[in-house]
C-alpha positions in Angstrom: 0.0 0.0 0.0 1.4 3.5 -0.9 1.0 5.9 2.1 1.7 9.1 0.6 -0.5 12.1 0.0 0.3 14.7 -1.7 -2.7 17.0 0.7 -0.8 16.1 3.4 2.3 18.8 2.1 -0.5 21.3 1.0 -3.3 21.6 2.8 -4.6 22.4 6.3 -7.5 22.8 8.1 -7.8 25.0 11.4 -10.9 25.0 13.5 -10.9 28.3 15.6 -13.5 27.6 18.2 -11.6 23.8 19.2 -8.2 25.6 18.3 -7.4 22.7 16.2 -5.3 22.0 13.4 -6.4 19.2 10.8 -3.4 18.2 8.2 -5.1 17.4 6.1 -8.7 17.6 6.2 -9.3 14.0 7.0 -6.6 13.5 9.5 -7.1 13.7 13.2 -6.5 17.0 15.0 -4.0 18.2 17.0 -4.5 21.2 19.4 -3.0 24.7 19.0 -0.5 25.7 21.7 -0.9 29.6 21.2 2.5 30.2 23.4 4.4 28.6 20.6 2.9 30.0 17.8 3.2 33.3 18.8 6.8 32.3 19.7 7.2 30.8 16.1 5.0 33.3 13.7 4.4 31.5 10.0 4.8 28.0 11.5 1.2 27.2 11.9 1.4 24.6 9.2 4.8 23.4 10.4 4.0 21.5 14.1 6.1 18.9 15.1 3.7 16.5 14.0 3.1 18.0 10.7 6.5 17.5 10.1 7.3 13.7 11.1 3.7 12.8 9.5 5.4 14.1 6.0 8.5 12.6 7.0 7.3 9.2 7.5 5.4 9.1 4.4 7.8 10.3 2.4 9.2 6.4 3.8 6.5 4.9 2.3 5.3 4.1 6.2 1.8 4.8 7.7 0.9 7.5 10.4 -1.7 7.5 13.1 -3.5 10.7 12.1 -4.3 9.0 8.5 -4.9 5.8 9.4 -7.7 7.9 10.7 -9.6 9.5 7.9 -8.2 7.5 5.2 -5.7 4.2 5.7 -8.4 2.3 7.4 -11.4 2.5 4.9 -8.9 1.9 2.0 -7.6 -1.6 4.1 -11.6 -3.0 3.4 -11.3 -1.9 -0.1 -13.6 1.5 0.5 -12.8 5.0 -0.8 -11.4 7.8 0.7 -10.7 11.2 0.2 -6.8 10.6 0.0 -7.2 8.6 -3.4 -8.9 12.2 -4.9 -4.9 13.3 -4.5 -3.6 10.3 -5.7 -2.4 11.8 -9.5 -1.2 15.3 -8.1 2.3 15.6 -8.2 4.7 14.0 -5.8 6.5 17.0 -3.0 9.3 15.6 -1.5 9.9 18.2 1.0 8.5 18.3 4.6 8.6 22.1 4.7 6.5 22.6 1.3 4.3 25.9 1.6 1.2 26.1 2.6 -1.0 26.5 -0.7 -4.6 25.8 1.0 -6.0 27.0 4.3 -9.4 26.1 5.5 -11.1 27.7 8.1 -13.8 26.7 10.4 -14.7 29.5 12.4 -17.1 28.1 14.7 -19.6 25.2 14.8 -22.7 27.9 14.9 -25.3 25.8 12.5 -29.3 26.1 11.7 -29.0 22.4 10.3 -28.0 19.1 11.5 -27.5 17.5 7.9 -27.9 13.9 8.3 -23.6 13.4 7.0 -22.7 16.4 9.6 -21.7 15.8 13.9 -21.3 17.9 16.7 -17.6 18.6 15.6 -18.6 21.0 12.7 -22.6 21.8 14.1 -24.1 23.3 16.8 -27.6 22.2 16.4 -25.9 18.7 16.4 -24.5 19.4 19.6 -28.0 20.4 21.2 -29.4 17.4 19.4 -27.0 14.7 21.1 -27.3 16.4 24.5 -31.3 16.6 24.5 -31.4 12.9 22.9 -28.4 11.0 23.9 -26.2 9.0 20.9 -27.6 6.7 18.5 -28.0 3.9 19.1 -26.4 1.7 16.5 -24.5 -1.5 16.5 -20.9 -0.9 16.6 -21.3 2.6 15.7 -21.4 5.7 18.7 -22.8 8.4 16.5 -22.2 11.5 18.9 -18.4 11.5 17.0 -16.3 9.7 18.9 -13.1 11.7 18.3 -14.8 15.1 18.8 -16.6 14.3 21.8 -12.7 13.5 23.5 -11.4 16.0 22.5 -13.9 18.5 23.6 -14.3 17.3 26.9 -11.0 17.9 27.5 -11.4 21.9 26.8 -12.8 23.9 29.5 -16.2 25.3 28.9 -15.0 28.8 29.4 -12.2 28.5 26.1 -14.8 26.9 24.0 -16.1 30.0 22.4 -14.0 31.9 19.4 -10.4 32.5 20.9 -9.8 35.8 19.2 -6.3 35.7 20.8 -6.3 33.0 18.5 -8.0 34.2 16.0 -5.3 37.4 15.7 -2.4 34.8 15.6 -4.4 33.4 12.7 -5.2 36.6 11.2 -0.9 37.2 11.2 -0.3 33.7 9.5 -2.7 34.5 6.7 -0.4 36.9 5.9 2.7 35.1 6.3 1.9 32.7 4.4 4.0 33.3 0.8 2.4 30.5 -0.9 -1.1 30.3 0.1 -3.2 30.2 -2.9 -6.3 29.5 -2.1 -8.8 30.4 1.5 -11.8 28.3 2.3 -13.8 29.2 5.0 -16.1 26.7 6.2 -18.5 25.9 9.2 -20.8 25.3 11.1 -22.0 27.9 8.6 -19.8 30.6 7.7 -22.6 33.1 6.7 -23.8 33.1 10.3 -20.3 34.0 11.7 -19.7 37.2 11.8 -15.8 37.4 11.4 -16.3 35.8 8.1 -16.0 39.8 6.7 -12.3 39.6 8.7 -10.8 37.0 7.2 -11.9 38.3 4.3 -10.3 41.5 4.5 -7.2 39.6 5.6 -6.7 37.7 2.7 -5.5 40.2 -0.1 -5.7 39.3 -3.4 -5.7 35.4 -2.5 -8.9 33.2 -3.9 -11.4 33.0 -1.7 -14.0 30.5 -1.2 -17.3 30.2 1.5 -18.6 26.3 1.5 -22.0 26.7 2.6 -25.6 25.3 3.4 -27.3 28.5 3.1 -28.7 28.0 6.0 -29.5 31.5 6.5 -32.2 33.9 6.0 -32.6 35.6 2.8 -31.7 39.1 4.2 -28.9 38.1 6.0 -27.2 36.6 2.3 -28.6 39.6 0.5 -26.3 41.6 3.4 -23.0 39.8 2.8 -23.4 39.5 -0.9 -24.1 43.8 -1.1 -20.6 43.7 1.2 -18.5 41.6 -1.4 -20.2 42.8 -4.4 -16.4 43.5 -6.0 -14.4 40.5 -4.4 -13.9 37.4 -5.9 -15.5 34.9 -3.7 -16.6 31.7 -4.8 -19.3 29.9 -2.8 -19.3 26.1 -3.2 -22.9 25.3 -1.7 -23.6 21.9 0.0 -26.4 20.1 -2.0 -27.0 16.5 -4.0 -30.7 16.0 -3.6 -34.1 17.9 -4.5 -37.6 18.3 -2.7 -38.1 16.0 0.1 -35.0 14.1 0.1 -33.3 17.5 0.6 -35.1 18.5 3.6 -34.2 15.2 4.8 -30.2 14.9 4.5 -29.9 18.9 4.9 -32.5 19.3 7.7 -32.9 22.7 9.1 -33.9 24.5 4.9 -36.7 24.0 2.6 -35.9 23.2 -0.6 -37.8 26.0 -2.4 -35.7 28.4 0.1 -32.3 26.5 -1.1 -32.8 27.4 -4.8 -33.8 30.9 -4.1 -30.5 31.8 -2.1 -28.5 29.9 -5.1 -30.4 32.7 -7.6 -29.9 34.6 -5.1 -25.7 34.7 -5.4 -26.1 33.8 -9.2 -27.7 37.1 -9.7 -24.9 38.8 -7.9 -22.8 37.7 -10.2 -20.4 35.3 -8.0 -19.1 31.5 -9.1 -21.0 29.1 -7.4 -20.0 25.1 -7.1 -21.5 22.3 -5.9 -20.5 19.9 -2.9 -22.0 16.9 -3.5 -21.5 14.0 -0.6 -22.7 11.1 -2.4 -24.7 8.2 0.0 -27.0 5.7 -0.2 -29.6 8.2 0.6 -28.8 10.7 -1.8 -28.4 8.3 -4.8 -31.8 8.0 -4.6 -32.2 11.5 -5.8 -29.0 12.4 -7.3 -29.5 12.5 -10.9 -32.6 14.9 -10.2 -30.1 17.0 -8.6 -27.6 16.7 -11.3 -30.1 18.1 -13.6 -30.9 20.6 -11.9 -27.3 22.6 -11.7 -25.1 20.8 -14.0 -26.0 23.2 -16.9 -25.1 25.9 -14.9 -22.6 25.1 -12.5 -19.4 22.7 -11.7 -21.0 19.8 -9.4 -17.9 18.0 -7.4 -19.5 14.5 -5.8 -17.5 13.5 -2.5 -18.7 9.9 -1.7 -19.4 9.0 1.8 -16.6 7.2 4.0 -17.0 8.4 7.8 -20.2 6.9 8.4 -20.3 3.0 7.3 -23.8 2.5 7.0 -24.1 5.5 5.1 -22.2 4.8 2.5 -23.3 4.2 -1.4 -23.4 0.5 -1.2 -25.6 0.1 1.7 -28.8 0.1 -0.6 -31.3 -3.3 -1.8 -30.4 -4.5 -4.8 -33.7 -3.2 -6.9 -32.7 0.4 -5.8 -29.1 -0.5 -7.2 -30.5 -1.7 -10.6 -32.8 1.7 -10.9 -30.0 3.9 -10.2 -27.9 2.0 -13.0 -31.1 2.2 -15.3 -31.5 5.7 -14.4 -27.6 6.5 -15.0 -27.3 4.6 -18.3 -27.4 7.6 -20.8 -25.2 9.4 -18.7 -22.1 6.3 -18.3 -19.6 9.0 -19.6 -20.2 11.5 -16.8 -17.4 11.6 -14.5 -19.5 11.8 -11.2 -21.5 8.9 -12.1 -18.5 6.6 -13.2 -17.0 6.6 -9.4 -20.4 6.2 -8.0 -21.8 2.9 -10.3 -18.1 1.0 -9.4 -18.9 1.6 -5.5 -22.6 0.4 -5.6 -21.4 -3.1 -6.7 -20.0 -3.5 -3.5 -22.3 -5.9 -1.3 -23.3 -4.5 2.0 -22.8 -6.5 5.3 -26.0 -6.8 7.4 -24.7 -4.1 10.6 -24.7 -1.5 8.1 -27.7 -2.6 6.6 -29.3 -2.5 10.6 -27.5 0.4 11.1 -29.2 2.2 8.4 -32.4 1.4 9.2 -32.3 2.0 12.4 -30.6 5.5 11.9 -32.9 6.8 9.7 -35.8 5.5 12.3 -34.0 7.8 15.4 -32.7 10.7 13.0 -36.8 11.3 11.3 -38.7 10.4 14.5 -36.3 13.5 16.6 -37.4 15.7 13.9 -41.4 14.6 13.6 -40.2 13.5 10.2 -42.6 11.5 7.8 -39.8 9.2 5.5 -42.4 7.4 3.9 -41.6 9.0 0.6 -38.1 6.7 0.6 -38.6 4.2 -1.9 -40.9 1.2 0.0 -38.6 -1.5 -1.4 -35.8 0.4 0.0 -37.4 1.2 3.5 -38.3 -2.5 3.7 -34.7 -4.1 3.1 -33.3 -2.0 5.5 -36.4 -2.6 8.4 -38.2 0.6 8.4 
C-alpha cells in the first residue's frame, strides 16, 4: 500500500473555536498551543507533527493521524478522500508551503444534515445532549473523536479565541504561498468574522462552502458587502424536494434554490459539494439536472459513516439507479459512483441504516415514507 498524499504537504484545516489543526482535512487533529505559535510566527502549518507525518510518508510508512480518515477504509477496499490526491504531483519536502488554508470559524449551525456531527454543528450538539447517541451496532454516533477531544477543553475557552483568531489573522499573511482560502462551518454566513478573514486575505482566492442555511436578508447583506471581491461559494447540496429536507435538515428546498439565484444574480461563481450516499443516490440525478448546466458539481462519496455509504442500498434500488444512469455512463461523477454500488453491504450497516434513519426522522417529527418502499423494507423501516 502507498502511504503518501500529496494533501498532506498542502493543505490544512484549522478550527478556531476547538483551536485545532487538521493536516489534512481527514486527519485527526492536533491542538494549538498559542504560546508557541506566537513564539514561532508563520509555522502554523509546520507543528512537530506535521512534520514527522510528511517525513514518514515520504518512507513509504503509515501515520496515526491518517490511518484515521483514510488508511483504514482503504484496508476494506472502500474509498477515501486521499485517493482524490492520488495523480497530483509527488512533494518531496517536509517544509512545502502552505498552498490551502481552511477555516472553520465556529460550529454555529441552523441544520443538523444527516452526514454532519457535533464537531462542525451546533444544532448537532443540542441534538446529542437533548437525545443522547444513536443507538447503533458498533457505531457511537455522537463523533467519537470530537466528543474526546472537547471534553478535554474547558467550557469557558470553547467559544471563538480571538487571541487566537489574531495569531491566525498574522499567519494568513505570512503565508507566501497560500493560494487558495476556504472558510467553512458550522456555517460561515452566520459567523460574523467571516468579513475579517476576508479582509485579511488580499488578493488570495477566496472560497465560502455553505448550506445556506441562512435567511434571505442576512445573504442579500453579505453579498451587497462583497459585491467587487472574488468569492466563490461552493454550496452543499445533492438532492431535491423531500430528500433534501431530509439529508440537509434545518432548509426547505424552495428556500435553497432561491438563495442559489440569489448569489447567481450577484454575479459570483458558485459550485456544488456533493457527498454522495445511499440516501442521496436516490435522488442524485434529479439534482444533477438541476445545476449541471449551470454550475461545476464536485461528488465527495461517503466514508466516515459506514452505513451510510453508497453500497448500503437493496439490490432493486441499485438496478434503478444503473437504469436511471445509463445515458449518462460518460459522466465523470457517475462513473466513481456505479463502481462503488457493486460492492455488497454487510447486514450491521444494513441494521444500522435502518435503524438511523428510524432515530434521526422520529427527533425531527419526520414523515420518511416518501423513501422508496422496497428500500425502507430491506433495510427494516
Amino acid at each position: 500500500m502507498d502511504y503518501y498524499c500529496s494533501a498532506k504537504f498542502t493543505d490544512l484545516q484549522v478550527h478556531v473555536q476547538g483551536r485545532l489543526l487538521y493536516n489534512c482535512c481527514k486527519a485527526y487533529p492536533e491542538r494549538v498551543n498559542l504560546d508557541w505559535l506566537e513564539a514561532n510566527p508563520g509555522r502554523l502549518f509546520y507543528t512537530d507533527t506535521m512534520l514527522a507525518d510528511r517525513k514518514l510518508m515520504l518512507e513509504d510508512k503509515s501515520c496515526a493521524s491518517c490511518h484515521h480518515g483514510c488508511y483504514k477504509y482503504e484496508e476494506q477496499g472502500l474509498s477515501s478522500t486521499r485517493q482524490q490526491h492520488k495523480n497530483h504531483t509527488k512533494i518531496s519536502d517536509p517544509q512545502a508551503p502552505l498552498r490551502d488554508l481552511s477555516i472553520s470559524l465556529s460550529t454555529d449551525c441552523n441544520m443538523t444534515c444527516m452526514y454532519c456531527s457535533p464537531e462542525w454543528s451546533s444544532s448537532w450538539q443540542k441534538d446529542i445532549a437533548k437525545n443522547g447517541a444513536h443507538e447503533l451496532i458498533g457505531f457511537k454516533l455522537d463523533n467519537d473523536n470530537w466528543s474526546d477531544l472537547w471534553a478535554k477543553i474547558k467550557q469557558k475557552s470553547r467559544s471563538t479565541d480571538s487571541r487566537f483568531f489574531d495569531l491566525l489573522l498574522k499567519e494568513i499573511k505570512l503565508a507566501d504561498g497560500l493560494e487558495i482560502i476556504s472558510i467553512l462551518g458550522g456555517e460561515p454566513l452566520l459567523n460574523n468574522q467571516l468579513e475579517a478573514v476576508i479582509d485579511a486575505s488580499g488578493d488570495k482566492t477566496i472560497s465560502i462552502t455553505t448550506g445556506l442555511g441562512v435567511s434571505h436578508s442576512r445573504l442579500s447583506t453579505l453579498l451587497k458587502k462583497i459585491k467587487n471581491r472574488k468569492v466563490r461559494f461552493l454550496v452543499s447540496g445533492e438532492t431535491t424536494g423531500k430528500f433534501f429536507e431530509l439529508i440537509r435538515y434545518g432548509t426547505k428546498w424552495e428556500d435553497f434554490k432561491e438563495r442559489v439565484k440569489m448569489i447567481e444574480d450577484n454575479g459570483h461563481e458558485i459550485g456544488f459539494l456533493s457527498t454522495i450516499s445511499n440516501i442521496s443516490i436516490l435522488d442524485f440525478a434529479k439534482f444533477y439536472e438541476t445545476y449541471h448546466k449551470r454550475h461545476k458539481i464536485q461528488v465527495n462519496t461517503m466514508s466516515e459513516r459506514p452505513f451510510l455509504m453508497p453500497h448500503v442500498l437493496d439490490d432493486r434500488s441499485k438496478r434503478d439507479f444503473i437504469d436511471e444512469i445509463k445515458s449518462r455512463n460518460n459522466v465523470s461523477q457517475f462513473q466513481e459512483i456505479s463502481r462503488l454500488v457493486n460492492l455488497d453491504p454487510s447486514e450491521t450497516d444494513r441494521s444500522n441504516i435502518g435503524n438511523y434513519l428510524k432515530q434521526f426522522s422520529s427527533r425531527r417529527s419526520m414523515d420518511i415514507g416518501f423513501l422508496p418502499e422496497h428500500f425502507r423494507k430491506w433495510c427494516g423501516l
